[in-house]
C-alpha positions as CSV (number, residue, x, y, z in Angstrom):
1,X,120.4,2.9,18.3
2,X,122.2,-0.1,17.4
3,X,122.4,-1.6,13.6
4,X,124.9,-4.3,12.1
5,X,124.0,-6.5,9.9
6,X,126.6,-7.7,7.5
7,X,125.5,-10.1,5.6
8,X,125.3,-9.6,1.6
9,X,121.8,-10.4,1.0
10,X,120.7,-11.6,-2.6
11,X,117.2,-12.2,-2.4
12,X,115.8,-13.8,-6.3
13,X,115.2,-16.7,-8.6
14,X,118.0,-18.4,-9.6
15,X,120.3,-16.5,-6.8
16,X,123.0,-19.1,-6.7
17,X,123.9,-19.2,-10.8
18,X,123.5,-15.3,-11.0
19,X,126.2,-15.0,-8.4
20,X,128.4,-17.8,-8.5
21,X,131.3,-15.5,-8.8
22,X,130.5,-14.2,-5.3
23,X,129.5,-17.4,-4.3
24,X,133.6,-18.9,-5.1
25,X,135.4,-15.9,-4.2
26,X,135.2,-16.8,-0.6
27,X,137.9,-20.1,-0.8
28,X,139.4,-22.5,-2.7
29,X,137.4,-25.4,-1.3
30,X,134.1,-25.4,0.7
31,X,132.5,-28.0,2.7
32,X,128.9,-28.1,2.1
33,X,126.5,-28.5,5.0
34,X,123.2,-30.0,4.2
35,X,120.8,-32.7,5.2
36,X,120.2,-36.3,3.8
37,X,117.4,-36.0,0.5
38,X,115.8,-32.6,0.7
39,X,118.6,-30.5,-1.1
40,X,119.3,-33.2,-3.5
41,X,115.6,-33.0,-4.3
42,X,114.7,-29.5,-4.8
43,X,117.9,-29.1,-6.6
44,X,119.8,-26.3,-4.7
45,X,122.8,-29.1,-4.1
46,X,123.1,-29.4,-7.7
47,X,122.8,-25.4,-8.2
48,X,125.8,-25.1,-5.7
49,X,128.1,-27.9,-6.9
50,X,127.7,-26.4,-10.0
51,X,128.7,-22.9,-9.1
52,X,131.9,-24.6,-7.3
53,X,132.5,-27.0,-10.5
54,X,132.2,-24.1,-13.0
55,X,134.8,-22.1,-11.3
56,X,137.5,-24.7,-10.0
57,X,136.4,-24.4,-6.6
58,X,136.9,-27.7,-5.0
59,X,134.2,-29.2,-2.2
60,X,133.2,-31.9,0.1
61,X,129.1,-32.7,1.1
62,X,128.5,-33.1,4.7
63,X,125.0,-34.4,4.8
64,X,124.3,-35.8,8.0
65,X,122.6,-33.0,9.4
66,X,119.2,-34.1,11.4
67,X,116.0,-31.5,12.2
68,X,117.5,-30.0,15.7
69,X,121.0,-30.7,14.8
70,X,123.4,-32.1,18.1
71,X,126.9,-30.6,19.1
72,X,128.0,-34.0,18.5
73,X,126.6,-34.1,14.6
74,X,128.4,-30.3,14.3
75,X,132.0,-31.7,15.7
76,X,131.8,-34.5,13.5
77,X,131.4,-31.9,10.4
78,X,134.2,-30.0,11.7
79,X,136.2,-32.8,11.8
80,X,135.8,-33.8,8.3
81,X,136.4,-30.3,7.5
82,X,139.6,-30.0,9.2
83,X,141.0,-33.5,7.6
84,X,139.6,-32.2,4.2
85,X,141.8,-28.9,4.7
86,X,138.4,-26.8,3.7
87,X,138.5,-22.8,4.1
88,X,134.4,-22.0,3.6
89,X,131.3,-23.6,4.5
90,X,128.5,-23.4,2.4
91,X,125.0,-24.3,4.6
92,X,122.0,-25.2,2.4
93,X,118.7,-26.3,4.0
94,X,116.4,-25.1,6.5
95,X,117.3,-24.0,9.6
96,X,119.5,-27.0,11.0
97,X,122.0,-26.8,8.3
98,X,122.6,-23.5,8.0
99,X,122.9,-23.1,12.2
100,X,124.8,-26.0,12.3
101,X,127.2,-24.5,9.2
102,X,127.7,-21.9,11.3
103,X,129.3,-23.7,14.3
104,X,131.1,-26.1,12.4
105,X,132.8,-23.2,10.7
106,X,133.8,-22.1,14.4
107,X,135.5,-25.8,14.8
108,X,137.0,-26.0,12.1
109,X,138.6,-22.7,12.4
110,X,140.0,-23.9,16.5
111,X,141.1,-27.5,15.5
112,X,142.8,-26.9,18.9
113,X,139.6,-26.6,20.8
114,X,136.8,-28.7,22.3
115,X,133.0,-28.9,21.6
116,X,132.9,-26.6,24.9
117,X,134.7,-23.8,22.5
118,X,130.9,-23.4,21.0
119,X,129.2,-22.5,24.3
120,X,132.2,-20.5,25.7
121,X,132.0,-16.6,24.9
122,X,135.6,-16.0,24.6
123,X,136.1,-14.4,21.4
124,X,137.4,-16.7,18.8
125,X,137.6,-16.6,14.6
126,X,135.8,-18.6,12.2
127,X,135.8,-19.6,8.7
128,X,133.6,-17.6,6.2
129,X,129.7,-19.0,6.4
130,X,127.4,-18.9,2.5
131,X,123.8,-19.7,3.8
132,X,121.1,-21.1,0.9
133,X,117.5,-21.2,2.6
134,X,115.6,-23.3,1.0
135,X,112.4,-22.9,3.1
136,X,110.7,-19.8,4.4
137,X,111.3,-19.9,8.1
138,X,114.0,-19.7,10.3
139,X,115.7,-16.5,8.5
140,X,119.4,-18.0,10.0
141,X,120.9,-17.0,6.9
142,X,120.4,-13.5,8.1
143,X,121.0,-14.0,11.8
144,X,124.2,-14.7,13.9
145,X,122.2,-17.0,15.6
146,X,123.4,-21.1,15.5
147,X,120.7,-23.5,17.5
148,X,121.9,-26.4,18.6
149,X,120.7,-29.6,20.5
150,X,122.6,-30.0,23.7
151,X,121.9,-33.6,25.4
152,X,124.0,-33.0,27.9
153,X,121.4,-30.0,28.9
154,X,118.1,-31.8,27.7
155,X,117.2,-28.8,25.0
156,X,118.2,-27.0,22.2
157,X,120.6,-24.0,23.0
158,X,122.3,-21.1,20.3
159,X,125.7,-21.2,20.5
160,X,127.9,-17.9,22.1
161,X,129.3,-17.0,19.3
162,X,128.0,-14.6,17.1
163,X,128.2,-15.7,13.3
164,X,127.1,-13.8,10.2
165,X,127.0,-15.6,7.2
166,X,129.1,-13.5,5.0
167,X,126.5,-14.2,1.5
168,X,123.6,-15.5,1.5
169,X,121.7,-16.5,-1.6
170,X,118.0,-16.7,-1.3
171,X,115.8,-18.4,-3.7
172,X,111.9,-18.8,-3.1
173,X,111.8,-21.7,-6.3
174,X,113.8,-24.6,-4.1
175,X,110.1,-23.9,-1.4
176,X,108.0,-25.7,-4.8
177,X,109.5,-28.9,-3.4
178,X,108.6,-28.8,0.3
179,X,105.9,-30.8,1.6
180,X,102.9,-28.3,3.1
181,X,103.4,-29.4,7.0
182,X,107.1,-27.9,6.4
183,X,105.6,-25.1,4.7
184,X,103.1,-24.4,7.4
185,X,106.0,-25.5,10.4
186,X,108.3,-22.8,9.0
187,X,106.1,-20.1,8.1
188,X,104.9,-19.8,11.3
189,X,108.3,-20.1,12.9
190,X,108.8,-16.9,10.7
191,X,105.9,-15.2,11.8
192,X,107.2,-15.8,16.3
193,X,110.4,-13.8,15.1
194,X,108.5,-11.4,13.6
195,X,106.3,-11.0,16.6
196,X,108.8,-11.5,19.1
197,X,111.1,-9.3,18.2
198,X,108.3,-6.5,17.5
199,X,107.3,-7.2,21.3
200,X,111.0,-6.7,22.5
201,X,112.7,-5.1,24.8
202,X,115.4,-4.3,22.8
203,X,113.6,-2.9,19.8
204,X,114.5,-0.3,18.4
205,X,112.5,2.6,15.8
206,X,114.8,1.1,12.9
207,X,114.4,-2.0,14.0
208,X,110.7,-2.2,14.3
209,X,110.2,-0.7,10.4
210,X,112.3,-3.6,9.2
211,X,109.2,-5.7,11.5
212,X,106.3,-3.7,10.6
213,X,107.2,-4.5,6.9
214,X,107.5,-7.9,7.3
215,X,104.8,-8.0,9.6
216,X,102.5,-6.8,6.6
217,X,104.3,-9.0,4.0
218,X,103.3,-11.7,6.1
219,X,99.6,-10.8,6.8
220,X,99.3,-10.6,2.9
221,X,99.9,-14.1,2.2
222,X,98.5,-16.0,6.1
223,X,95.8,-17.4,4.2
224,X,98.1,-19.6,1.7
225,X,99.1,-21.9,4.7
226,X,94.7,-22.9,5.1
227,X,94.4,-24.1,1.9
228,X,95.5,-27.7,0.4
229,X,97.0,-26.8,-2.9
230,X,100.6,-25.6,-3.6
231,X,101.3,-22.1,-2.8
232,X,101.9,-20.3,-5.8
233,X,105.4,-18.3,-6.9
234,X,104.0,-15.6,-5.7
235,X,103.2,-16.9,-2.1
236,X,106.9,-18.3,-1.9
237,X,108.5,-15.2,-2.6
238,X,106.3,-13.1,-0.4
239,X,106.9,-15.7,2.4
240,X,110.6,-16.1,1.9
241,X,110.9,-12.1,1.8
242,X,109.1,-12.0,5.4
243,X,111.1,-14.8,6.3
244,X,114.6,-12.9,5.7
245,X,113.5,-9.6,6.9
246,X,112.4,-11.7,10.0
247,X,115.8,-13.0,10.4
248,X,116.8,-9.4,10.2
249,X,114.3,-8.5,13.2
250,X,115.6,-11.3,15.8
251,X,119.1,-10.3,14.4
252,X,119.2,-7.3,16.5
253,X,117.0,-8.1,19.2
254,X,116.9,-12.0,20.0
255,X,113.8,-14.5,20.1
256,X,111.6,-14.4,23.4
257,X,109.1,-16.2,26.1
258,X,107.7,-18.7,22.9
259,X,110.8,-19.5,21.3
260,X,112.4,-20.6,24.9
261,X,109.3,-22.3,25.4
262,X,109.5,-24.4,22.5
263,X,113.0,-26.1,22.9
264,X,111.3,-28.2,25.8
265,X,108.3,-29.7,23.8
266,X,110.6,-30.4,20.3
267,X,113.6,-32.1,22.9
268,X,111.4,-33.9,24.8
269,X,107.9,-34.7,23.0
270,X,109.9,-34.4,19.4
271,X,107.2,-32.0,18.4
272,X,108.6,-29.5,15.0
273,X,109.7,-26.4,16.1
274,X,107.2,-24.2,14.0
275,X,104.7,-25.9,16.0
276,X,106.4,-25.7,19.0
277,X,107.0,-22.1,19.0
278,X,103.6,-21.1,17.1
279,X,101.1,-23.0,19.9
280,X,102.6,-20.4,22.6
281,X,102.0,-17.1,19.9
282,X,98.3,-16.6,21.1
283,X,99.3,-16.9,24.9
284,X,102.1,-14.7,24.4
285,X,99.8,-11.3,22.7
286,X,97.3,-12.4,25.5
287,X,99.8,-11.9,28.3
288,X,101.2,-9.2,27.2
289,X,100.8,-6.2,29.3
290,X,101.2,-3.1,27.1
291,X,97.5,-4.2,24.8
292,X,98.6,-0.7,21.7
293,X,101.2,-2.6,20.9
294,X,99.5,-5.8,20.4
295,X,96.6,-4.2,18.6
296,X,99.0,-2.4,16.2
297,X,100.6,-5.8,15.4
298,X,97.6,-7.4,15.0
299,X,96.2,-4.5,12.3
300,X,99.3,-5.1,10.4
301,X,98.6,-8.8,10.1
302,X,95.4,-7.9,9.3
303,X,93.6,-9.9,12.1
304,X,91.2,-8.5,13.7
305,X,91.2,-8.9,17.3
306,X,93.2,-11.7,19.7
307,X,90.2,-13.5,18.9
308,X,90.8,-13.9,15.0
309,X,94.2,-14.9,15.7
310,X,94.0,-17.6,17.8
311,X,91.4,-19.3,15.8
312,X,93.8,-18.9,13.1
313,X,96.7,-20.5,15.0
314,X,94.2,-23.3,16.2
315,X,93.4,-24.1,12.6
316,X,97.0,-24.8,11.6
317,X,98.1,-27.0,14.7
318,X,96.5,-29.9,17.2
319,X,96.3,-29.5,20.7
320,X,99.3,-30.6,22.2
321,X,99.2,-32.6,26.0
322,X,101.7,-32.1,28.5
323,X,102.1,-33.6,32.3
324,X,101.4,-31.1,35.3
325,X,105.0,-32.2,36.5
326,X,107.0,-31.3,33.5
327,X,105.4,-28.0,32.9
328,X,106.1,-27.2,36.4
329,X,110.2,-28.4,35.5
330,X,109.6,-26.2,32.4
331,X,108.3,-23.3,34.4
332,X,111.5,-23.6,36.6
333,X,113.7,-23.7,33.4
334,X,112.2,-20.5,31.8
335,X,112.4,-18.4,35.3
336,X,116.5,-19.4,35.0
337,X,116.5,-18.4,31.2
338,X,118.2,-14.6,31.8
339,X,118.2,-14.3,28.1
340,X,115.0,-14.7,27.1
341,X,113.4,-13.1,30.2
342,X,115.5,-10.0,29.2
343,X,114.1,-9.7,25.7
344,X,110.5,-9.4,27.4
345,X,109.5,-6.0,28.8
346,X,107.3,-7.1,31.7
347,X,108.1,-9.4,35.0
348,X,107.1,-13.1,34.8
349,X,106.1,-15.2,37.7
350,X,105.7,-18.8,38.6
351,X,101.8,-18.1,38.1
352,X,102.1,-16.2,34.7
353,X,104.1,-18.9,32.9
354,X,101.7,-21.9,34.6
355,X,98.9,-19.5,33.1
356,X,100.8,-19.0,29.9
357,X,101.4,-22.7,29.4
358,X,97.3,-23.4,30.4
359,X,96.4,-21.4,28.3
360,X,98.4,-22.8,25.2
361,X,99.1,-26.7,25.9
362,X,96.6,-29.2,27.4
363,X,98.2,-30.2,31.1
364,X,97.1,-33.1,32.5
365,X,97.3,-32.9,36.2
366,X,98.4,-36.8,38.3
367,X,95.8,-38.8,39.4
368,X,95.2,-38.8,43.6
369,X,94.6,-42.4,44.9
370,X,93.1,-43.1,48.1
371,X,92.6,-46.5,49.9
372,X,88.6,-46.2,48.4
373,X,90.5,-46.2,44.5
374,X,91.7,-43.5,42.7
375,X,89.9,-40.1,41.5
């Protein structure tokens, strides 16, 4: 068995003021990694310039990070960073800033190099990483994981490297402020790791507790992301526990078939991750050969059969159209993917992703023309 995680977890209300010491131990000045408005609204920028401020730690605010963040928005952070002489990089946000921290810390820490340094496996240092989630989804600030958007490849790619944040504060009271499509979007984006690293082929029995558990956490609060009103404290702090100890899960094994799946339809058709990734979830336990496992998943989300769940899923997300020629360019994409068809215990086929995209997208097939009109 294999275990490392290394990232100092602390996981409550008000995380960032309780350990602020922690927190300003790491430099002498940080550049903080964020997006435009949704920090600045839920009030964990404020929480962290604080920390710094209290403590004489100085700082610079990077917020230019977009959903999917591009290698070209994670060079032009490093390159503030290395004018502004920064030693630490503080990542608060959802996914996209706290992946995109991560490889501007590599930059910043190679001023000599190249964006290729991020997709280059050569061993190479980078500065200390502080991840603040402030939604209950991608579990980054757990993971080594970085995601990035690579135009020059037309999808969305993690970086070599492997990079551990080195603290991360969670707080479930910065989810109050996020809008319930986010909610749902990232929720369910916790719930594929959970699932796709519990359906791995590199889980492990240590492993796969951490999963079961947040398997169950998860199942306990599902039916929070039906209903219209806010979730209550409660519901945050369950989700963003499942959420971490997700991260955890695709810490040691990787993401799989849905996750690789996704980055086509959010590059291309713009479509949120989340629902990217959760549209394939029902497809994926479907195909899955080995039908124990899926029912011992499914008991500990408390659905009761394939059945329930898809219904479930179907609830949360419209049906999404793709052309017959790009799902066959997908298709092609996916059988080249060595990574993610390593993480899945059985073989896939040509046939079995065509069925596995039927089954969870609508494909429109081209229209044949003949010299009496079309059909």
């Amino acid at each position: 068995m294999d275990y490392y995680m290394p990232t100092k977890v602390h996981l409550e209300k008000d995380s960032v003021k309780k350990h602020t010491k922690e927190l300003t131990a790491l430099g002498t000045k940080a550049l903080i990694v964020t997006g435009r408005s949704s920090s600045k609204k839920n009030g964990s920028l404020n929480d962290v310039t604080q920390a710094l401020t209290s403590e004489g730690v100085l700082y610079i605010i990077f917020d230019e990070i977009e959903e999917n963040p591009s290698v070209e928005t994670v060079m032009k952070g490093a390159k503030i960073g290395i004018e502004e002489h920064v030693d630490f990089v503080i990542g608060i946000g959802g996914g996209s800033p706290m992946d995109a921290s991560k490889g501007i810390a590599l930059m910043i820490a190679n001023p000599e190099e190249n964006e290729s340094l991020l997709y280059d496996s050569r061993p190479a240092r980078h500065l200390p990483v502080v991840a603040v989630p402030t939604t209950a989804g991608t579990g980054s600030e757990v993971t080594p994981w970085a995601i990035l958007t690579r135009h020059d490849e037309r999808t969305k790619q993690s970086i070599a490297h492997r990079i551990f944040p080195t603290l991360a504060l969670v707080d479930h009271s910065y989810m109050a402020f996020a809008s319930r499509d986010i909610i749902v979007c990232t929720a369910i984006d916790a719930l594929a790791h959970l699932i796709e690293s519990y359906l791995n082929t590199k889980t492990t029995i240590f492993n796969r507790m951490a999963t079961e558990y947040g398997l169950r956490l998860w199942g306990s609060v599902k039916n929070c992301l039906l209903k219209g009103e806010a979730l209550s404290e409660q519901e945050c702090q369950t989700l963003i526990l499942a959420s971490t100890i997700a991260g955890i899960s695709i810490a040691h094994t990787g993401t799989s078939l849905p996750h690789g799946m996704s980055y086509y339809l959010t590059y291309e058709h713009d479509i949120p991750h989340g629902n990217a990734v959760g549209i394939f979830l029902p497809a994926f336990l479907d195909l899955f050969e080995d039908k124990e496992q899926v029912k011992r998943l499914l008991t500990l989300l408390d659905f009761k059969n394939e059945k329930a769940f898809t219904k479930y899923i179907d609830s949360l997300f419209e049906v999404i159209t793709l052309r017959e020629a790009d799902v066959e360019r997908y298709i092609d994409g996916m059988l080249s993917n060595k990574r993610k068809l390593a993480n899945y215990p059985f073989t896939m086929t040509d046939e079995k992703f065509y069925r596995f995209f039927k089954n969870s997208v609508h494909v429109v097939k081209p229209k044949k023309f003949s010299l009496f009109g079309h059909k």
